[in-house]
N, C-alpha and C positions, 0 to 999 in steps of 0.2 A: 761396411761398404768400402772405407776407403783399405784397409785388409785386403781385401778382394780384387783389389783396383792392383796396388803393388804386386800381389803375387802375379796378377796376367801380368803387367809390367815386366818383372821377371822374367817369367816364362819367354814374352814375346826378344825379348833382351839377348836370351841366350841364345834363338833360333835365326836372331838377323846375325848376329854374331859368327855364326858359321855361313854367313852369304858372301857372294863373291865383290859385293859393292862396298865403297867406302864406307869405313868403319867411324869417319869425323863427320858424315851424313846423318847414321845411325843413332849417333851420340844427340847430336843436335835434334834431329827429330823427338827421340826422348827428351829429352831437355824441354823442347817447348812444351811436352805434352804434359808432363808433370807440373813445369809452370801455368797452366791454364793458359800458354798463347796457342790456343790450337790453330787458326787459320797458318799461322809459320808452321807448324808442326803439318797440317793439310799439304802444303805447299813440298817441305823436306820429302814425305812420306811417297807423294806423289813423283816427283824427281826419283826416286829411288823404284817404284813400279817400273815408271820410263825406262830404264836402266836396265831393270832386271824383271821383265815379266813375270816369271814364275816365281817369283817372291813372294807368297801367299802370306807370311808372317808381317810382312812390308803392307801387301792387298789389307790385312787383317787392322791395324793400325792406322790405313789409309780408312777405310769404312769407318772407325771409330772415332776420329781427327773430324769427317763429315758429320757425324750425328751431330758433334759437341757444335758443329758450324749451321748447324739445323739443314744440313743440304742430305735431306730423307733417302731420295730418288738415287743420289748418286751414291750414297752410302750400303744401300740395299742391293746394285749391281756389284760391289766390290766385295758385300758378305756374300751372296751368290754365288762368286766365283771361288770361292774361299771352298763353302760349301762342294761346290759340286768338282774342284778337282785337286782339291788340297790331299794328303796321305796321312798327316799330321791329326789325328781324333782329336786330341784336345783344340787344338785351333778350330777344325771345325766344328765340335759343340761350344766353341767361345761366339764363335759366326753365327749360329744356329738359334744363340741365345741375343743375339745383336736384333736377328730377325725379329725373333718374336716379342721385343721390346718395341721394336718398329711396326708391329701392328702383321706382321704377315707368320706364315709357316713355312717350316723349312721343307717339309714332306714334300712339297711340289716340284721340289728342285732334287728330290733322288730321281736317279736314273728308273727309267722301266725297263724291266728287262725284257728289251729287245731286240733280236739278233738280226732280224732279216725283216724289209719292207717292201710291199711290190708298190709301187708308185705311179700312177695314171700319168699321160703326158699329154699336153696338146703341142700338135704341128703345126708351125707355121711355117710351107716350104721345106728348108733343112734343119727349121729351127725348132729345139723340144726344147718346153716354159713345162717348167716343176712350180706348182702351187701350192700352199702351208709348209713355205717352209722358216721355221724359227728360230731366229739369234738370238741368243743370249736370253732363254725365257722370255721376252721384251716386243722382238718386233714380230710380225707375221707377213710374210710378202712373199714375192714369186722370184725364182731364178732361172736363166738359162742352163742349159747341162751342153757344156762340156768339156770333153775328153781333149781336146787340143791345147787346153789353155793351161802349164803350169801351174797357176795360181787360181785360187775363187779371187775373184774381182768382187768387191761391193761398191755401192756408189756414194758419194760423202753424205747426202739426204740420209742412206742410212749411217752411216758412221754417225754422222750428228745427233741421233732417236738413238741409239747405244753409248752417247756419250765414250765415242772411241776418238784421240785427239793423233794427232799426226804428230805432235809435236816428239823429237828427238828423234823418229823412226829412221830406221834403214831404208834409203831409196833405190831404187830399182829404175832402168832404164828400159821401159818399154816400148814397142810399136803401136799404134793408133791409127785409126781414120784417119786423123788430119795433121799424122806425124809423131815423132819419136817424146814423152815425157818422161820426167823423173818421178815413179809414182811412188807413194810411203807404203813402206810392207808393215803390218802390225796384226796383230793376233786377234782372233774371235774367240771368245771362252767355249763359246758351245753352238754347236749350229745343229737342231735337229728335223726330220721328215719321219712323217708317221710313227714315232717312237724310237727309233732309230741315231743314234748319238754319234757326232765327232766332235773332239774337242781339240780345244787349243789349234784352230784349223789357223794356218798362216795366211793373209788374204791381203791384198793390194787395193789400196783405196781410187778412185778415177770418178771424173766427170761424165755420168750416163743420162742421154739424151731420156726426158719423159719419167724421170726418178722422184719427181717431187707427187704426181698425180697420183691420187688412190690405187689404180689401175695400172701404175708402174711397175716394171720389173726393176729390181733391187740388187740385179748382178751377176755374174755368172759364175755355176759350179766348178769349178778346175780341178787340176789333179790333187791340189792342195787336202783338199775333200776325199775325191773320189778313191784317193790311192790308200785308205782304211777300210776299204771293202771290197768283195768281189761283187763284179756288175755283171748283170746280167740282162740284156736289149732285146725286148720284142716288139720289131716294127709293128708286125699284125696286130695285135692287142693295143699300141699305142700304151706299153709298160715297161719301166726298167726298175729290175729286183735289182735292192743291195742285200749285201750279207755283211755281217761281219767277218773279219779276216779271224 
């Protein structure tokens, strides 16, 4: 076992190695994690995600720093993300094998293939509410659609049930109802409708009136989203097809 443990070691050693983040981060991260202080090591590994999103190698280390920390939940979102947008095959059957020590299967988390979704809407006035629609395998809630808005907005209610922190983010200076705030931009692994995938969607966190209740909407689709597919809007029908691009 401990064999086994070194070579991923290794493995993962070489691949932070070529990231664009400090390399006295990386060192130390390993360091604690061979010492058995994994909580420091949770902590380095996590800094270093902040830092550098798409660090799947960093994500991969981060999930495993969590198991040794018994925090299941959060370690299972970060093999997740590993899985479903890493490039890297051995990391993700390292993820895959993280899962299924955890009690779940990875199978759930491959894509379906599917290119194109026609999508029911309900109107409110000018306003279409999209229903199932789901972050990160995890949550399931409703969104606005639209085409005006830059960015998908979520509301922190959901940010917080995704365990997505604001902390270090890039602010962004937006308009509002009741005035201009500094909102944190930070990334969604995956946001799917009817089988239908975008990932890595960039999206703006903000305080949305009614986001705590069952029956809340959870934010709205922006170009963030939209702009990986071709849309296609039928008032009549009360439908908008995506495609993939």
């Amino acid at each position: 076992m401990r064999k086994i443990l070194i070579s991923t070691l290794t493995f993962v050693t070489l691949l932070l190695f070529n990231s664009a983040v400090n390399a006295d981060d990386l060192q130390q991260g390993l360091a604690y994690y061979k010492a058995g202080e994994y909580k420091e090591a949770q902590l380095v590994f996590k800094k270093i995600v902040l830092n550098e999103p798409d660090n799947y190698s960093a994500r991969y280390m981060l999930a495993v720093s969590l198991v040794q920390n018994q925090k299941y939940d959060e370690a299972k979102e970060f093999y997740r993300s590993v899985i479903s947008n890493s490039t890297n095959q051995h990391l993700v059957t390292l993820s895959e094998t993280g899962l299924q020590n955890l009690g779940e299967s990875p199978d759930y988390y491959i894509d379906k293939n599917v290119t194109k979704a026609v999508i029911n809407v309900n109107t409110a006035g000018t306003v279409m509410v999209i229903e199932d629609v789901t972050l990160n395998d995890k949550l399931n809630t409703k969104f606005v659609f639209d085409t005006g808005a830059t960015y998908t907005t979520i509301s922190r209610t959901a940010a917080s049930k995704l365990n997505i922190s604001e902390q270090g983010a890039k602010r962004l200076k937006i308009m509002t109802g009741s005035g201009f705030i500094n909102a944190p931009l930070v990334k969604v692994d995956k946001i799917e409708i009817k089988g239908i995938v975008a990932r890595n969607v960039e999206v703006i966190i903000v305080d949305l009136p009614n986001s705590n209740d069952g029956n809340g909407i959870s934010g709205l689709l922006g170009l963030s989203f939209l702009e990986k597919f071709k849309i296609t809007l039928d008032k009549s029908k009360g439908q908008i097809t995506l495609e993939k691009n």
